[in-house]
Structures are given as structure tokens and as C-alpha cells.
C-alpha positions as CSV (number, residue, x, y, z in Angstrom):
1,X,0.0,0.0,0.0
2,X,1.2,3.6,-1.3
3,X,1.0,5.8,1.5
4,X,0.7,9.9,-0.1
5,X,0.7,12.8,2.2
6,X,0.2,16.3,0.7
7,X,0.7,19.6,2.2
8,X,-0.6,22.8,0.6
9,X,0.9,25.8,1.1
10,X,-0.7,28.7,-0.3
11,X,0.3,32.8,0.4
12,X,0.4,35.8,-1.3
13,X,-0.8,34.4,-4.7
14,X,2.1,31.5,-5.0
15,X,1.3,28.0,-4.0
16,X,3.9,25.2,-3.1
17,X,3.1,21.7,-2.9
18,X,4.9,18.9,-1.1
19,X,4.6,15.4,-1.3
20,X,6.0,13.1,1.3
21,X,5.8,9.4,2.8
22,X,6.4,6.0,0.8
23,X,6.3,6.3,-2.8
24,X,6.9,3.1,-3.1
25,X,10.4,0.8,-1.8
26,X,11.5,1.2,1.6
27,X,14.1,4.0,2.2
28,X,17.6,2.9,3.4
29,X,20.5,0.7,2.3
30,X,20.4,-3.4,2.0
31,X,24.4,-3.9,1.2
32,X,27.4,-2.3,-0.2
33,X,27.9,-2.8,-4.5
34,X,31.6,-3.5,-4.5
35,X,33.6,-6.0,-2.6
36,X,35.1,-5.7,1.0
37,X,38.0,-3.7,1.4
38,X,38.5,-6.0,4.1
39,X,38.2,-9.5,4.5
40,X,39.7,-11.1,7.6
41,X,41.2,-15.2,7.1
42,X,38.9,-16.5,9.9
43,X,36.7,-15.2,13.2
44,X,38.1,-17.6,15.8
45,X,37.5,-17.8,19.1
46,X,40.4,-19.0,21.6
47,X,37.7,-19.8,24.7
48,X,37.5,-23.6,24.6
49,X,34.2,-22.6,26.7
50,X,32.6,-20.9,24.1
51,X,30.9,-21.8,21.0
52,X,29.4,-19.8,18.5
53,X,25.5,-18.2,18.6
54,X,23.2,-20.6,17.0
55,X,22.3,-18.4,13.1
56,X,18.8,-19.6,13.1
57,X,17.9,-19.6,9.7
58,X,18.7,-21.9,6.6
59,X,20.7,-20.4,4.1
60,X,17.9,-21.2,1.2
61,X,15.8,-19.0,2.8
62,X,17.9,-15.6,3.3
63,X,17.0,-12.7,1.3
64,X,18.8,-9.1,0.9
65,X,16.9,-6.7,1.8
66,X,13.5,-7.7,1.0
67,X,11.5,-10.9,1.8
68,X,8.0,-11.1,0.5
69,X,6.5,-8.7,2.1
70,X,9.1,-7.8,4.2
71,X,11.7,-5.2,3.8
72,X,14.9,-4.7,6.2
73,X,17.1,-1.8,5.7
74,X,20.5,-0.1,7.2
75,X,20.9,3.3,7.5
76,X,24.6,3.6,6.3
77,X,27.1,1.3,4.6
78,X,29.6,2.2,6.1
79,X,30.0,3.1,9.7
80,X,33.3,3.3,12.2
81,X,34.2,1.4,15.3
82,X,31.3,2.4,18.1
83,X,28.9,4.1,15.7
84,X,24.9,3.0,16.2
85,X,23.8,1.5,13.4
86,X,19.9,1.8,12.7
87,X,18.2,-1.1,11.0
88,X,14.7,-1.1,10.2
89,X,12.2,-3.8,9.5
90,X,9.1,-3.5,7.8
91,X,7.1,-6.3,7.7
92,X,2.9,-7.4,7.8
93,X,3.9,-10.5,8.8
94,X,4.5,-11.6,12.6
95,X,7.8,-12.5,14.3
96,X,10.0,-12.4,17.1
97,X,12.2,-9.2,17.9
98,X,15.4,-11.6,19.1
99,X,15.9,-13.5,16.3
100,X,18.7,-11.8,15.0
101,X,22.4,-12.1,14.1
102,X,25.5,-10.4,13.5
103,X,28.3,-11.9,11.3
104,X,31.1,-10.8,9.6
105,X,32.7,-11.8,6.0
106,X,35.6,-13.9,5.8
107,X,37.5,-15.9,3.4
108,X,35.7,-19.0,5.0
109,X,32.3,-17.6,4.6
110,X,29.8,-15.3,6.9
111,X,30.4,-16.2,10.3
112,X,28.1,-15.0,13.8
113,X,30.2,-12.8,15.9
114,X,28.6,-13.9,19.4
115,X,29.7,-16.6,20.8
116,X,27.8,-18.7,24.0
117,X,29.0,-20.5,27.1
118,X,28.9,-24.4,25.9
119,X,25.6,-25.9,26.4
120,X,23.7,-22.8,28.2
121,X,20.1,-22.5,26.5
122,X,19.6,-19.1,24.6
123,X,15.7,-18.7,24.5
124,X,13.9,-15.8,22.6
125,X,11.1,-13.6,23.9
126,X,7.9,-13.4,22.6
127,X,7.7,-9.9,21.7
128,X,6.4,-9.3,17.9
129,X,7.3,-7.4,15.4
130,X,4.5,-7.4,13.1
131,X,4.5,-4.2,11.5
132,X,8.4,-3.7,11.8
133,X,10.7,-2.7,14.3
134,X,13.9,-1.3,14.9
135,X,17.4,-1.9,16.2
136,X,19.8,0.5,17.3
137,X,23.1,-1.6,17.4
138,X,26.5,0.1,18.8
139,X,28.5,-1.1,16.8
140,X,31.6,-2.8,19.6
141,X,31.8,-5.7,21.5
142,X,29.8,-4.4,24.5
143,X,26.6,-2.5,22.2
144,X,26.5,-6.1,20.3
145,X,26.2,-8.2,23.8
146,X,23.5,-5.5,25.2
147,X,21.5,-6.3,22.6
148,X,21.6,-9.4,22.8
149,X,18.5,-11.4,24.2
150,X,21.0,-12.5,27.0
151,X,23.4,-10.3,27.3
152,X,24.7,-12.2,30.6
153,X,25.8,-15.4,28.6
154,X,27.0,-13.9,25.0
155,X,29.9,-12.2,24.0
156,X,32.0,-11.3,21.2
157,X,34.5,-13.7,20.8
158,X,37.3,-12.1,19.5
159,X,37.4,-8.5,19.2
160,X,35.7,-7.1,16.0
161,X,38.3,-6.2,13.2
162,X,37.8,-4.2,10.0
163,X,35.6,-5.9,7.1
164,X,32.1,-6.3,6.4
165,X,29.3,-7.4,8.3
166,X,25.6,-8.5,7.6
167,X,22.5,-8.1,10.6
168,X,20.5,-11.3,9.5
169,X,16.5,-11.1,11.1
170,X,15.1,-15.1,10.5
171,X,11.9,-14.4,12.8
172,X,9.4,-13.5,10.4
173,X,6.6,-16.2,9.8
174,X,4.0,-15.9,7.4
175,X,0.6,-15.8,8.8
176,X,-1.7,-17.7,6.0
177,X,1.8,-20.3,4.6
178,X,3.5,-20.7,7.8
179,X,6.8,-20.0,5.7
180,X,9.6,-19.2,7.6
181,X,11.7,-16.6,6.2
182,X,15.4,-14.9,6.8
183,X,15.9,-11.0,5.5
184,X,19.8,-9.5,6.0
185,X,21.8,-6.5,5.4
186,X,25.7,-5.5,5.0
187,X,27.7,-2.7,5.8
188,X,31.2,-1.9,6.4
189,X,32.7,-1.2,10.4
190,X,36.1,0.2,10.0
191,X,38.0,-1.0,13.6
């Protein structure tokens, strides 16, 4: 649905008119165009303890950007060390706020940034996004674990380096199909 708002302005015998609202798309970024600059060998964590946050989502089902009816966008591609990042989800479907994750590019693939104590469960909330919603993500290790649906048993294991990374959202569940389905984004955190 087009939404169309129009504001008259009319004085001294000149009239202005302004259009504003969604014309159709959804206003922000989905990813970068050209390649990473930066493209670390591995993410590795050294904590025997530790594994890495469950992704959530097959990789069949991931879309940039848009989803059926969904839309997720960024609101930079390109952001330094401890800038918030704001990414937006539009979507008439229902879903669950936490289902989220944060990975970074590397020569062995896209790889989730958090990392869990060994056999702790990681549950989600129930709170729904149908409609949209949106994160505000500092982008360091700290803003990434406060986040986090558990902030007390995640953390980013290592430190985050240069390159780029992708915010996946795999909550969304179509209301009449069932279908599950995963929408992500990229930018590029310069450490």
C-alpha cells in the first residue's frame, strides 16, 4: 500500500506543494555494491568454553533486503568502530524481535560474531514485530552483547576487526503459509 501525504501551502498568490511518505520501496540501504575492502582469514574464538550463537535460519531462505512482504534496511554502509547502526524492519507478517544475528565476512564464509558458554540454552522472547521494528546496534563488542536477548551469557569472541558485516532477522513467519523466512543486510565497520 502507497501511502501519499500532501501539504498545501498557499500565500500571497504562490502556492507550493509537497509530497512526502512512501512512494513506493523502503528508504535505506540493503548492502554495499563492490567487494570488501576487508576480508579477515577467519573469526576464531580462543575460549575452549565458548561456541558460537546458533544463526537460526537456513541459508535457502535468506534474502537481501527484502523478503516477500518484508523489507529490512540499514541506514549507512559504512559506519566506524562504536557508531549505532539503525536497521529497520518493515514487515505485515509476525515474528519475534530476538531473532537476529550479527556476522562478519571472511575468506571462509559469513560467520556470527557472538559466541555462548557451551551448552547454556539461549531462548527468545515473545515480543512481535508485526508491522516492523527497529534496532539501534552500537557497533563494539559491549553495544553487540546489550542487545543481545542474553546479554549475561554472549559475547563477542574475539574483538571485532575491520571488514564487512551483515545483521540477519530469521523471525518472520508468514501468517496464511507458515513459511519461515530470513531477510539480512551488509555494511562496512572500519576498527
Amino acid at each position: 500500500m502507497r501511502r501519499r501525504t500532501v501539504l498545501a501551502i498557499v500565500g500571497s498568490g504562490s502556492a507550493l506543494t509537497a509530497i512526502s511518505g512512501c512512494l513506493g520501496g523502503s528508504k535505506g540501504n540493503v548492502r554495499p555494491e563492490a567487494n570488501p575492502d576487508d576480508v579477515p582469514t577467519e573469526f576464531a574464538c580462543d575460549d575452549d568454553a565458548l561456541e558460537r550463537y546458533p544463526t537460526g535460519y537456513e541459508s535457502a531462505n535468506l534474502r537481501w533486503g527484502d523478503a516477500g512482504s518484508a523489507s529490512l534496511r540499514v541506514d549507512a554502509l559504512s559506519y566506524e568502530y562504536g557508531d549505532t547502526t539503525e536497521i529497520t524492519l518493515t514487515a505485515p507478517v509476525r515474528g519475534n524481535a530476538d531473532k537476529w544475528n550479527v556476522e562478519i565476512y571472511t575468506e571462509q564464509g559469513w560467520t556470527e560474531v557472538r559466541a555462548a558458554e557451551e551448552g547454556r540454552p539461549l531462548s527468545n522472547t515473545d515480543e512481535d514485530v508485526e508491522g516492523g521494528h527497529t534496532w539501534h546496534l552500537e557497533l563494539t563488542e559491549a553495544g553487540i552483547v546489550e542487545a543481545s536477548r542474553h546479554p549475561d551469557r554472549v559475547r563477542v569472541c574475539p574483538d571485532l576487526v575491520s571488514g564487512r558485516y551483515r545483521f540477519v532477522y530469521h523471525g518472520l513467519i508468514d501468517g496464511e503459509t507458515g513459511e519461515v523466512r530470513s531477510v539480512s543486510v551488509a555494511f562496512d565497520v572500519e576498527v
